[in-house]
BAZAMI-555281 format. One record per atom (N, C-alpha, C): residue in three letters; chain; atom name; x, y, z. Coordinates in steps of 0.02 Angstrom, whole numbers, always signed. Example, Ala and Ser with C-alpha at 12.3 -4.5 7.8 and 13.67 -1.06 7.14 Angstrom:
BEGIN
ALA; A; N; +660; -284; +390
ALA; A; CA; +615; -225; +390
ALA; A; C; +660; -165; +390
SER; A; N; +642; -112; +354
SER; A; CA; +684; -53; +357
SER; A; C; +645; +2; +394
//
This chain:
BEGIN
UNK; A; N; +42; -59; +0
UNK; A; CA; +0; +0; +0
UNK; A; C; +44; +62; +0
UNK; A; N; +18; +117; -54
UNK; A; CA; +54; +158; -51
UNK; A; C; +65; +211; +12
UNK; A; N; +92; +227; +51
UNK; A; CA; +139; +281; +118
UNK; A; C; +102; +354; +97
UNK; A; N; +59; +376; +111
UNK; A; CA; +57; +453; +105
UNK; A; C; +74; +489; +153
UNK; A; N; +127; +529; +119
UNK; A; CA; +150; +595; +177
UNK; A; C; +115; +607; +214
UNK; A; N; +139; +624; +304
UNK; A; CA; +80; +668; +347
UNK; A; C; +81; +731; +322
UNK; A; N; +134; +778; +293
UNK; A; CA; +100; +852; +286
UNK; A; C; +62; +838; +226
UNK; A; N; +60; +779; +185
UNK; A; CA; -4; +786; +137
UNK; A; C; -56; +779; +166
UNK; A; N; -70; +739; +200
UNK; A; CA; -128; +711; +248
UNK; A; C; -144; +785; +295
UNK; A; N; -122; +825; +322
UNK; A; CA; -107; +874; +374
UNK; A; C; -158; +950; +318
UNK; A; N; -129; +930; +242
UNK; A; CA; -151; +969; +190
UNK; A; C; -222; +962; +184
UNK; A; N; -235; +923; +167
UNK; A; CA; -300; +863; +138
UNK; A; C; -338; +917; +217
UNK; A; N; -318; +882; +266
UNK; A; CA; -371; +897; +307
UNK; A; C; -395; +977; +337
UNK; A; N; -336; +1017; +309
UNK; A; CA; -354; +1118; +318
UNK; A; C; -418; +1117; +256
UNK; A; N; -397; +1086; +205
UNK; A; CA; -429; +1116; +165
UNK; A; C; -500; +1091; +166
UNK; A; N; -526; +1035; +189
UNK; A; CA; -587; +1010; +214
UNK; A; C; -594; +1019; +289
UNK; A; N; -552; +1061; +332
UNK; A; CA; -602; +1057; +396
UNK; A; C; -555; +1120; +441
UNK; A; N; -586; +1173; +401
UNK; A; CA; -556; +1244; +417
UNK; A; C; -637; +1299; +415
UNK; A; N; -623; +1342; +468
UNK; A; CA; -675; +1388; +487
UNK; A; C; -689; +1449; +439
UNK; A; N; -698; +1451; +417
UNK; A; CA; -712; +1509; +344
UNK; A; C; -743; +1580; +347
UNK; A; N; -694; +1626; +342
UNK; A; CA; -706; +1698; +361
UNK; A; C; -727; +1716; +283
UNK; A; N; -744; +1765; +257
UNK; A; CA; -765; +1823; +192
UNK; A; C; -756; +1877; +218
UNK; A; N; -707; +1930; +183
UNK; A; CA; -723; +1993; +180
UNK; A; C; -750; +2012; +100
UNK; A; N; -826; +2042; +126
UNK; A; CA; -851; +2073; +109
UNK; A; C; -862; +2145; +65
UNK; A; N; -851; +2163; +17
UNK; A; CA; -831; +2247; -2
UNK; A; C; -908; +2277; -9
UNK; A; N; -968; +2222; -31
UNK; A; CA; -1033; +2251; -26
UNK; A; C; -1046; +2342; -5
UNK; A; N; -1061; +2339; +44
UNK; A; CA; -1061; +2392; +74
UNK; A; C; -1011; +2443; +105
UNK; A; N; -974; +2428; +54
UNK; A; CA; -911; +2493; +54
UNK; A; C; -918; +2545; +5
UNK; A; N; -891; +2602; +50
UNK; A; CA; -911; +2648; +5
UNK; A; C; -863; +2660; -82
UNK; A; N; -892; +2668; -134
UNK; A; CA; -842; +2670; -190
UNK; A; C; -822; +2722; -197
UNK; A; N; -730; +2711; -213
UNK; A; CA; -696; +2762; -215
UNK; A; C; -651; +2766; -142
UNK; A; N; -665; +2763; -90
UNK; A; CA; -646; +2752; -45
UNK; A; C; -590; +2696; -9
UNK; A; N; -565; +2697; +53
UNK; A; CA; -532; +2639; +55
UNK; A; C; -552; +2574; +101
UNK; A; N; -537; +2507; +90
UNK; A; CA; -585; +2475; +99
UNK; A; C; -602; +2472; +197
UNK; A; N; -635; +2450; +203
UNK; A; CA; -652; +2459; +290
UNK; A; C; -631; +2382; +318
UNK; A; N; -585; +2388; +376
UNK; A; CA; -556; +2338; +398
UNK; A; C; -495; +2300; +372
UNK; A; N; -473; +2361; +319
UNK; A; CA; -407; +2324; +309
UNK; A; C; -329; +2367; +308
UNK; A; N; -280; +2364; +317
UNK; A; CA; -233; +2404; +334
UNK; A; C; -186; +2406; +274
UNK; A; N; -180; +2453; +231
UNK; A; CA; -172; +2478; +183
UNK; A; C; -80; +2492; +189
UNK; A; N; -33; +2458; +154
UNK; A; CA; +58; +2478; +166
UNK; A; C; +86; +2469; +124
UNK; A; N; +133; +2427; +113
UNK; A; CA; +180; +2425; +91
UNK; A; C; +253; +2388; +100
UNK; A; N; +284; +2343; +51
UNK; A; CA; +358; +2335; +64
UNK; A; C; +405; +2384; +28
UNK; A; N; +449; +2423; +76
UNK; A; CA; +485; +2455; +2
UNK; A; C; +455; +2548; +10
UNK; A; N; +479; +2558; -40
UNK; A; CA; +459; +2637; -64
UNK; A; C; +393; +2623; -117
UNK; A; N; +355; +2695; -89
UNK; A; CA; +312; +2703; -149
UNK; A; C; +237; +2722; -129
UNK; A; N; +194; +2736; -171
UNK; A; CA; +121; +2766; -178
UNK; A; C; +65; +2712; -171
UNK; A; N; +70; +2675; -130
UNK; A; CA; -12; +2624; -164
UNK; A; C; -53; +2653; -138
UNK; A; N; -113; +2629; -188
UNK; A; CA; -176; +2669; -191
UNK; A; C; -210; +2576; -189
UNK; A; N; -274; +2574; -109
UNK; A; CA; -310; +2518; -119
UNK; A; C; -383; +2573; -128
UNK; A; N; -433; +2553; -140
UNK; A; CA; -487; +2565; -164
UNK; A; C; -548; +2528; -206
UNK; A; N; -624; +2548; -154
UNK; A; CA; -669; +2507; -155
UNK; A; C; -690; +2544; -236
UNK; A; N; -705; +2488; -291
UNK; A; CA; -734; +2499; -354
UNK; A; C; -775; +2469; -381
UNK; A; N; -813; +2482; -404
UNK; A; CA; -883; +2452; -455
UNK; A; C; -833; +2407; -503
UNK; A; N; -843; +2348; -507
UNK; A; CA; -831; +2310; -579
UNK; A; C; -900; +2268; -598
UNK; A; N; -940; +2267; -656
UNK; A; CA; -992; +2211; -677
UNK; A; C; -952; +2158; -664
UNK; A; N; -905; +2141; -697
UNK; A; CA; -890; +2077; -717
UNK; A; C; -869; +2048; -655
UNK; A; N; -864; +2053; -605
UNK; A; CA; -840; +2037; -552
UNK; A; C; -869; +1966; -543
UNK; A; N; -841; +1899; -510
UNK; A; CA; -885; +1857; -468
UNK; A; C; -940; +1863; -429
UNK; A; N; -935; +1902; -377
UNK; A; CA; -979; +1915; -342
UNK; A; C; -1046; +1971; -372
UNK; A; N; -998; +2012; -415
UNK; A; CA; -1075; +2066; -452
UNK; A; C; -1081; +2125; -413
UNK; A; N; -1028; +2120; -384
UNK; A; CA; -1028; +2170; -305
UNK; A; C; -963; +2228; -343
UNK; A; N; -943; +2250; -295
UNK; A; CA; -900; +2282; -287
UNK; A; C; -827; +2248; -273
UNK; A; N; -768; +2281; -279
UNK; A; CA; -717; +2268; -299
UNK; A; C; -672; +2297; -267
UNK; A; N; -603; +2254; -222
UNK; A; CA; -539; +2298; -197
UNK; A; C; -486; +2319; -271
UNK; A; N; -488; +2363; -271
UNK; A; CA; -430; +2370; -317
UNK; A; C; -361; +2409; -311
UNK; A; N; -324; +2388; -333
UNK; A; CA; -215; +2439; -316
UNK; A; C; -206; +2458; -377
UNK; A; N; -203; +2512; -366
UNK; A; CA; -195; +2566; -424
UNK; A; C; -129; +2605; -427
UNK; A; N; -102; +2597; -369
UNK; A; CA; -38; +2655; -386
UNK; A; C; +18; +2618; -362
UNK; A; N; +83; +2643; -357
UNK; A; CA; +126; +2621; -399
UNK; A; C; +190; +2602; -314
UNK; A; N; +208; +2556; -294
UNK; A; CA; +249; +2527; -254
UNK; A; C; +309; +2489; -271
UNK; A; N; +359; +2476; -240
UNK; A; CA; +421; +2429; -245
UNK; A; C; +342; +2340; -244
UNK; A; N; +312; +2327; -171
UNK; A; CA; +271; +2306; -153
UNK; A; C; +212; +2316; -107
UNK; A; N; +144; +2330; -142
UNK; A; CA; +101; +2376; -102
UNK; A; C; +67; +2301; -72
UNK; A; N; +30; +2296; -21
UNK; A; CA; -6; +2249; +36
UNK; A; C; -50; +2277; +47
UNK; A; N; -106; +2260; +75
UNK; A; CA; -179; +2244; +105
UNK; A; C; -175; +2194; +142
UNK; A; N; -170; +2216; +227
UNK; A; CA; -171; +2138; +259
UNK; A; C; -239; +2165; +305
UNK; A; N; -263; +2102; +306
UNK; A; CA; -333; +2080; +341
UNK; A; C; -328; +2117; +406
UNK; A; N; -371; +2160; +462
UNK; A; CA; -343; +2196; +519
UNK; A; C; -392; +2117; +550
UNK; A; N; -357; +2085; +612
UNK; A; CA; -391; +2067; +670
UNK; A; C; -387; +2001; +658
UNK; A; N; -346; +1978; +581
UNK; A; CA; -318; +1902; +567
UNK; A; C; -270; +1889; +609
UNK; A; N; -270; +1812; +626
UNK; A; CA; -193; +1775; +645
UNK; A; C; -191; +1709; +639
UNK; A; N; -160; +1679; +585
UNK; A; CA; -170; +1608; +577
UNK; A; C; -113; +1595; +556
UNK; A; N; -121; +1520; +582
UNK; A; CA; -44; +1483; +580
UNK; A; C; -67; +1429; +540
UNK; A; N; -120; +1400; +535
UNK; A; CA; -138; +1329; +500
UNK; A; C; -196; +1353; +462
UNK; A; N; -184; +1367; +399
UNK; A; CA; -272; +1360; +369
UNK; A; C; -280; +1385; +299
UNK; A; N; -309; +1422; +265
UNK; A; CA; -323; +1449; +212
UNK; A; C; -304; +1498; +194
UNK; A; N; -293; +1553; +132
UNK; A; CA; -305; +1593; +112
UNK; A; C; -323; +1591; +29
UNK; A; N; -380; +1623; +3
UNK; A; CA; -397; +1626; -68
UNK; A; C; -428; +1681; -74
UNK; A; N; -429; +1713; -163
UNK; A; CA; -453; +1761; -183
UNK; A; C; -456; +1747; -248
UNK; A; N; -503; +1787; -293
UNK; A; CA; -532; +1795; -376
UNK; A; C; -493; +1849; -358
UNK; A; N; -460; +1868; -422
UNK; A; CA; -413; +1930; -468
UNK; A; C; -424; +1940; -533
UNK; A; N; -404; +1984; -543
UNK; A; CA; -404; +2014; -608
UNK; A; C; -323; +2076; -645
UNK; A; N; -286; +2046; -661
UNK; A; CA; -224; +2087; -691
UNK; A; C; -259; +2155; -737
UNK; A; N; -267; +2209; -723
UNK; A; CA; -301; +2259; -774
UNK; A; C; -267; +2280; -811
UNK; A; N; -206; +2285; -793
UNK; A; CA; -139; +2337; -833
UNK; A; C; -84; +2341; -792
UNK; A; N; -22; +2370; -829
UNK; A; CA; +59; +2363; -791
UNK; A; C; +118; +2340; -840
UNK; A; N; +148; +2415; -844
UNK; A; CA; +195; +2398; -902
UNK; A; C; +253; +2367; -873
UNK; A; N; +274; +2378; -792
UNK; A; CA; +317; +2323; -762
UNK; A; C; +301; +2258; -732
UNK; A; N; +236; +2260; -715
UNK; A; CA; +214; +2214; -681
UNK; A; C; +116; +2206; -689
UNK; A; N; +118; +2158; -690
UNK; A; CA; +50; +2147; -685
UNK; A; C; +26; +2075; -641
UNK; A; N; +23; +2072; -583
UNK; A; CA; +36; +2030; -533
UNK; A; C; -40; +2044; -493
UNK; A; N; -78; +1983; -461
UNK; A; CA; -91; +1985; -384
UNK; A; C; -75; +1921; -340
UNK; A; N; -73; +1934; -273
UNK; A; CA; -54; +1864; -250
UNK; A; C; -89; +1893; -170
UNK; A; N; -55; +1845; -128
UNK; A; CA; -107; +1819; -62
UNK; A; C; -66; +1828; -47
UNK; A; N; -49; +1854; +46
UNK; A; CA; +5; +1838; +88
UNK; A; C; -30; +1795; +151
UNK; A; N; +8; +1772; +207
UNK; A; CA; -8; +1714; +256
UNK; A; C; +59; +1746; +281
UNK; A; N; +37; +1727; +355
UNK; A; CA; +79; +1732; +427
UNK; A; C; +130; +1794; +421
UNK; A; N; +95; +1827; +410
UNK; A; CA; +124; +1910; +406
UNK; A; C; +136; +1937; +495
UNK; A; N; +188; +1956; +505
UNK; A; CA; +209; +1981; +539
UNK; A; C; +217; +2037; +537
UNK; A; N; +237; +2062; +487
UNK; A; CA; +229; +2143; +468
UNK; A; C; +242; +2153; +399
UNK; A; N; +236; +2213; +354
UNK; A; CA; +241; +2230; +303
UNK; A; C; +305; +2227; +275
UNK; A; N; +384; +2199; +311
UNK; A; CA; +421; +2153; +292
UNK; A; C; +438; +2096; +285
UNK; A; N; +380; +2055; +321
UNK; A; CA; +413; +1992; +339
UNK; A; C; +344; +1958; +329
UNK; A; N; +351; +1917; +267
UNK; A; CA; +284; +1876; +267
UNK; A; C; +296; +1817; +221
UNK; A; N; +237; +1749; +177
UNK; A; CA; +239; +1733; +145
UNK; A; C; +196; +1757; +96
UNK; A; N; +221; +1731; +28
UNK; A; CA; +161; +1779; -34
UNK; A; C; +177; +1733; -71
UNK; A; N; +128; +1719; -121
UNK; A; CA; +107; +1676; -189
UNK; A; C; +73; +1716; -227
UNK; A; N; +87; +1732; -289
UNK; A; CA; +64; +1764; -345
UNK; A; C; +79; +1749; -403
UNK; A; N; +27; +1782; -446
UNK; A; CA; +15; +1743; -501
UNK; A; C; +20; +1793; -548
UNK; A; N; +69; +1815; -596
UNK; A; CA; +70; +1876; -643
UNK; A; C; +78; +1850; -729
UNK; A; N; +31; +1902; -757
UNK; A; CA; +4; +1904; -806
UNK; A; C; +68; +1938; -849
UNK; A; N; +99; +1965; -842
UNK; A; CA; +167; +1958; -881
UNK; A; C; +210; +1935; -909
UNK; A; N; +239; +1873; -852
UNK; A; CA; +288; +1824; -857
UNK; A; C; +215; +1753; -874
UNK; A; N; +167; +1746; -868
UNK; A; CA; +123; +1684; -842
UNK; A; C; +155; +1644; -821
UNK; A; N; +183; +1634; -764
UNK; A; CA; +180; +1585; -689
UNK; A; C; +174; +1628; -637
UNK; A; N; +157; +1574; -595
UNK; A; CA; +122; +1584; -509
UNK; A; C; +209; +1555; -497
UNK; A; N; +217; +1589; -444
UNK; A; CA; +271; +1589; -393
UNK; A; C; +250; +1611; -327
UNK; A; N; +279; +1535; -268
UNK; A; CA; +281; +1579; -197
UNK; A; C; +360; +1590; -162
UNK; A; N; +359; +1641; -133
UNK; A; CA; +389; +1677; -109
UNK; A; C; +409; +1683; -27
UNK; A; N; +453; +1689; +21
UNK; A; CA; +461; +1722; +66
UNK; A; C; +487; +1809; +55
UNK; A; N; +471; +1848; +97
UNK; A; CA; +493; +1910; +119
UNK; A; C; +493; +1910; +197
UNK; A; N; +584; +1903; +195
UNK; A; CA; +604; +1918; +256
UNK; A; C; +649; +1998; +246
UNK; A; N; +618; +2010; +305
UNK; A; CA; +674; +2090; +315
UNK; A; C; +657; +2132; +269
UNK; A; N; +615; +2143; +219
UNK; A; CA; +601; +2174; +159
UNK; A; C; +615; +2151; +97
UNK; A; N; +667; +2103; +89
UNK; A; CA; +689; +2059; +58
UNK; A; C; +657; +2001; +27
UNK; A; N; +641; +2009; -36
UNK; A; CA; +588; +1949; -75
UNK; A; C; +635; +1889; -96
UNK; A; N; +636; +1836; -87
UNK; A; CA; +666; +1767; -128
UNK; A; C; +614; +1719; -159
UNK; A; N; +634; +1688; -200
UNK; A; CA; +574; +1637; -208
UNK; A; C; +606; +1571; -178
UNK; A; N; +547; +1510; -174
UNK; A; CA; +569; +1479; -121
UNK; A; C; +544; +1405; -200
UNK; A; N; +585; +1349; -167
UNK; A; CA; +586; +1284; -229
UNK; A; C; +546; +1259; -197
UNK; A; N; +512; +1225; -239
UNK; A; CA; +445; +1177; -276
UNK; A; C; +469; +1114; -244
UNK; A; N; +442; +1086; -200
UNK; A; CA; +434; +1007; -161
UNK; A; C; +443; +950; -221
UNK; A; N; +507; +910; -223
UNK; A; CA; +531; +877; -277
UNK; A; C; +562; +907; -333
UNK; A; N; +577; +968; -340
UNK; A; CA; +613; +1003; -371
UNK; A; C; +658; +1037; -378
UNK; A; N; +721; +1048; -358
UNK; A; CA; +777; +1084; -352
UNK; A; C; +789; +1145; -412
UNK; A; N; +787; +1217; -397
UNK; A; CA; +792; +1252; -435
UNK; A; C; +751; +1263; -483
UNK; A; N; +752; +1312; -532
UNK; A; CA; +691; +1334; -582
UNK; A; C; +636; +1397; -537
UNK; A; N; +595; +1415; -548
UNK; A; CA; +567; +1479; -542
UNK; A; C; +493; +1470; -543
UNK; A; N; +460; +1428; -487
UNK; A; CA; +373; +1437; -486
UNK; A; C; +348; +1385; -548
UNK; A; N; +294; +1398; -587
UNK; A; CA; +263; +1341; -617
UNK; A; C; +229; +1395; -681
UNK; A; N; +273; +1391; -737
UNK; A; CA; +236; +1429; -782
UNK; A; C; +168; +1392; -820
UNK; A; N; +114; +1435; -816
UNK; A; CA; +55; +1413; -866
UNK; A; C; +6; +1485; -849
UNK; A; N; -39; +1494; -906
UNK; A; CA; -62; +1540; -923
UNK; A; C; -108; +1592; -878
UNK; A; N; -78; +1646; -880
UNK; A; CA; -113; +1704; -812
UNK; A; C; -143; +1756; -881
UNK; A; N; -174; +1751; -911
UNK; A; CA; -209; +1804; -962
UNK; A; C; -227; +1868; -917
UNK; A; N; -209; +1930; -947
UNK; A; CA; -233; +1982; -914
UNK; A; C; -307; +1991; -938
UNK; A; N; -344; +2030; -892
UNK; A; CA; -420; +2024; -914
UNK; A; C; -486; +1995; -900
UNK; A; N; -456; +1942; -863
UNK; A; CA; -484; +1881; -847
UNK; A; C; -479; +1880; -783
UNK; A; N; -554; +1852; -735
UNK; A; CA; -539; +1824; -671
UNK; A; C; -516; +1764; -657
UNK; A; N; -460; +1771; -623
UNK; A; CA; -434; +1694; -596
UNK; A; C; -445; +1668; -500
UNK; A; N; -441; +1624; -480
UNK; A; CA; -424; +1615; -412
UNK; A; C; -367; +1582; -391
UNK; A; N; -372; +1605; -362
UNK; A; CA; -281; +1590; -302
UNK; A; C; -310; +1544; -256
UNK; A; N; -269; +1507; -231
UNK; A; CA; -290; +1500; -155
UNK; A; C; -217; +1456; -135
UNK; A; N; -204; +1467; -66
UNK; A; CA; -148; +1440; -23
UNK; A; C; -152; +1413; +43
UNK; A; N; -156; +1321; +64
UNK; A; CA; -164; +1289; +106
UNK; A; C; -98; +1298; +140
UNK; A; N; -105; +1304; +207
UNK; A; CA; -28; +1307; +257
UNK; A; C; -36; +1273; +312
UNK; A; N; +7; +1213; +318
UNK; A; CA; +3; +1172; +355
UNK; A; C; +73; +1171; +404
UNK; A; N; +90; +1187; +469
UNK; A; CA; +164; +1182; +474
UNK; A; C; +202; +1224; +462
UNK; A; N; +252; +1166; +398
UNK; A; CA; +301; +1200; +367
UNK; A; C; +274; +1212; +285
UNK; A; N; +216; +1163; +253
UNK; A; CA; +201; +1144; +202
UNK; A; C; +159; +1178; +186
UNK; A; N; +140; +1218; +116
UNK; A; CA; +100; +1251; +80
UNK; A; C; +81; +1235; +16
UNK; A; N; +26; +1217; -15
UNK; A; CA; +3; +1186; -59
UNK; A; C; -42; +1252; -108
UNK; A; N; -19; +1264; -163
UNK; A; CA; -36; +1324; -209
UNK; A; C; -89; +1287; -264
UNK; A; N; -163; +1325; -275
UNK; A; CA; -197; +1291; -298
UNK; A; C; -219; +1358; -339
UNK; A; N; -228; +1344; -420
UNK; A; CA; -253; +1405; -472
UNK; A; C; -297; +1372; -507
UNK; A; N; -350; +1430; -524
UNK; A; CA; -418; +1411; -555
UNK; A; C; -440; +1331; -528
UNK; A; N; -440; +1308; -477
UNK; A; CA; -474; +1248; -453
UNK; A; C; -420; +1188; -444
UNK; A; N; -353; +1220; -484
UNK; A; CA; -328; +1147; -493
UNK; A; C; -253; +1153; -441
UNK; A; N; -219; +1099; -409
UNK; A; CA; -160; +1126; -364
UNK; A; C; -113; +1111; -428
UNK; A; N; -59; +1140; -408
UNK; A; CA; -11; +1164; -452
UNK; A; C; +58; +1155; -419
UNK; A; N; +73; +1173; -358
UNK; A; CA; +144; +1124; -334
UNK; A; C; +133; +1147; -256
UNK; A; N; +207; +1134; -231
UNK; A; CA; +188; +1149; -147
UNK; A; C; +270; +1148; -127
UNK; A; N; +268; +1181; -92
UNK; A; CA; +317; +1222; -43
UNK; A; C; +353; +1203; +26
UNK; A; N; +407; +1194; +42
UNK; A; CA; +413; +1185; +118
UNK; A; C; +459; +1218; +145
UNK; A; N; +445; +1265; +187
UNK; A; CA; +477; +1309; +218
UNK; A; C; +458; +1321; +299
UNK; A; N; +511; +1336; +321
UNK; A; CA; +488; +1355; +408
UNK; A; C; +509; +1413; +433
UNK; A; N; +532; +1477; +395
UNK; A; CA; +561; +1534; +432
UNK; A; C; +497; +1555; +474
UNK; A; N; +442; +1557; +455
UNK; A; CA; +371; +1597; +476
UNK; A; C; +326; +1541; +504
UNK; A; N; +332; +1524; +578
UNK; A; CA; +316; +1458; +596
UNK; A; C; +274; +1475; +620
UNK; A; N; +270; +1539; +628
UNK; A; CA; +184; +1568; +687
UNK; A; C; +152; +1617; +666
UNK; A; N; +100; +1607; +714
UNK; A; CA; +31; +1621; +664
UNK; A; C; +42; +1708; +639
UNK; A; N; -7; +1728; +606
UNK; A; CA; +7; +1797; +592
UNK; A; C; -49; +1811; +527
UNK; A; N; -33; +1882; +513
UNK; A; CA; -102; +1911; +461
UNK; A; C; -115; +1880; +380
UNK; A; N; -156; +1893; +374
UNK; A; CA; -164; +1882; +306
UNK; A; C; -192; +1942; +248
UNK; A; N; -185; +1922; +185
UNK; A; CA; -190; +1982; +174
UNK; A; C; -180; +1988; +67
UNK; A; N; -164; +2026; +64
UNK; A; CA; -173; +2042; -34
UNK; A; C; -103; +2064; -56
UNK; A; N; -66; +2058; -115
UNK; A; CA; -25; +2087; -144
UNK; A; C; -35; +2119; -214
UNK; A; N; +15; +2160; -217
UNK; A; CA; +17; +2189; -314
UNK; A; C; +110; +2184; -306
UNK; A; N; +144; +2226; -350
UNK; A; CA; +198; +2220; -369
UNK; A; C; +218; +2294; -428
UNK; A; N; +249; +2339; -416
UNK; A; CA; +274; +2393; -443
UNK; A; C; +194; +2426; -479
UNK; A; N; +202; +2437; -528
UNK; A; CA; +146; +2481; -567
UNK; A; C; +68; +2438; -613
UNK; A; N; +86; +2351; -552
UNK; A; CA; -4; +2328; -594
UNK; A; C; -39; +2370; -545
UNK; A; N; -104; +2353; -611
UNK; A; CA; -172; +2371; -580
UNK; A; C; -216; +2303; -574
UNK; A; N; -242; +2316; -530
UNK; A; CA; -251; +2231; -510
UNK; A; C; -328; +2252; -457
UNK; A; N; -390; +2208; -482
UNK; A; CA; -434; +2191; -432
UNK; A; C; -448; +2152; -409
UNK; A; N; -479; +2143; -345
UNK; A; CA; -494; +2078; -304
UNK; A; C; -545; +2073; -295
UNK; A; N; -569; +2001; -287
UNK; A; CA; -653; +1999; -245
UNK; A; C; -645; +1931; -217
UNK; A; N; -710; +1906; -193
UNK; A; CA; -723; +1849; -153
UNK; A; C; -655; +1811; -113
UNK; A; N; -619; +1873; -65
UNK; A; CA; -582; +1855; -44
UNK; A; C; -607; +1812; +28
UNK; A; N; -571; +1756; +41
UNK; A; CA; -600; +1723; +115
UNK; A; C; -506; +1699; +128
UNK; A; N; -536; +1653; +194
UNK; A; CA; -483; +1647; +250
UNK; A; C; -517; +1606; +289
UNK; A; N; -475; +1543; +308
UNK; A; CA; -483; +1503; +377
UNK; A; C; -455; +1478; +413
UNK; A; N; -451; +1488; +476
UNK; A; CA; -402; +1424; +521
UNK; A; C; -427; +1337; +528
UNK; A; N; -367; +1311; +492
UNK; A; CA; -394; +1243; +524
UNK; A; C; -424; +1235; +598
UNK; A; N; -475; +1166; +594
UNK; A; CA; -512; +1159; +681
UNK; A; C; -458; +1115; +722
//
């Protein structure tokens, strides 16, 4: 009989038996910035987050969107702290002649020191990441030594979803429905915020963002 890993097993079970938060943009005001979330930055620079009307949205609702221009601008969740559990979001790449990126962060400690997975419409691959000290690296693919994230198609224009299981040390990266590779790292072993990324000058919207701690 085949041996399955415990952090697969450890995986398997966040993603079926985790407590499930939504933030909401509904009733935010448009134009404005969104309510309950703390608006920064890695790095130098201008970000602009802001509640916007999109039709096309998933939800049909309203929309977070980063409009202005950072080394790395953030949105982390105010009143999150999780060490074991979820994070996912629908995006949309709008524009960005350097970058056209969004991604998720987990166990944020502060606006230098976090994990992030993103998915940019530029290069098309999803890559995750540590940022320690302000300092971005990317981190290798579980069975893979070297190479750069998992290239396949990030179309700008289009809504996609993210989502990132964290178990431990182990993180399992899952796009448009399907998982795509997984991660093992331990600098960021405790719990901490969660939250949104962009990257230099995309414009990038979000919706049906949620969050959960495993039970």
């Amino acid at each position: 009989m085949r041996r399955v890993p415990a952090a697969a097993v450890v995986l398997c079970m966040t993603e079926t038996s985790s407590i499930t938060d939504q933030a909401d943009f509904t009733n935010d005001v448009v134009g404005a910035a969104p309510k309950g979330w703390t608006a920064t930055m890695t790095g130098r620079g201008d970000p602009k987050w802001t509640i916007e009307k999109d039709d096309s949205a998933p939800s049909k609702s309203n929309v977070l969107k980063q409009s202005g221009k950072a080394i790395y601008p953030l949105a982390l969740k105010v009143g999150t702290s999780l060490r074991n559990g979820f994070v996912a979001v629908s995006f949309k790449a709008v524009s960005g002649s350097e970058d056209r990126a969004g991604g998720l962060i987990w166990r944020a400690k502060d606006a230098n020191n976090y994990y992030v997975v993103r998915a940019n419409a530029l290069e098309d691959n999803v890559v995750l990441y540590k940022t320690v000290n302000g300092v971005r690296s990317s981190l290798d693919i579980v069975g893979r030594k070297g190479g750069y994230g998992v290239n396949l198609p990030v179309p700008a224009g289009k809504w996609h979803r993210l989502r990132v299981d964290f178990a431990g040390s182990r993180f399992k990266v899952v796009f448009n429905g399907n998982p795509i590779f997984e991660v093992e790292d331990g600098i960021f072993s405790e719990a901490g915020q969660v939250g949104l990324w962009t990257k230099a000058d995309s414009v990038t919207v979000f919706d049906e963002f949620s969050y959960g701690a495993a039970r």
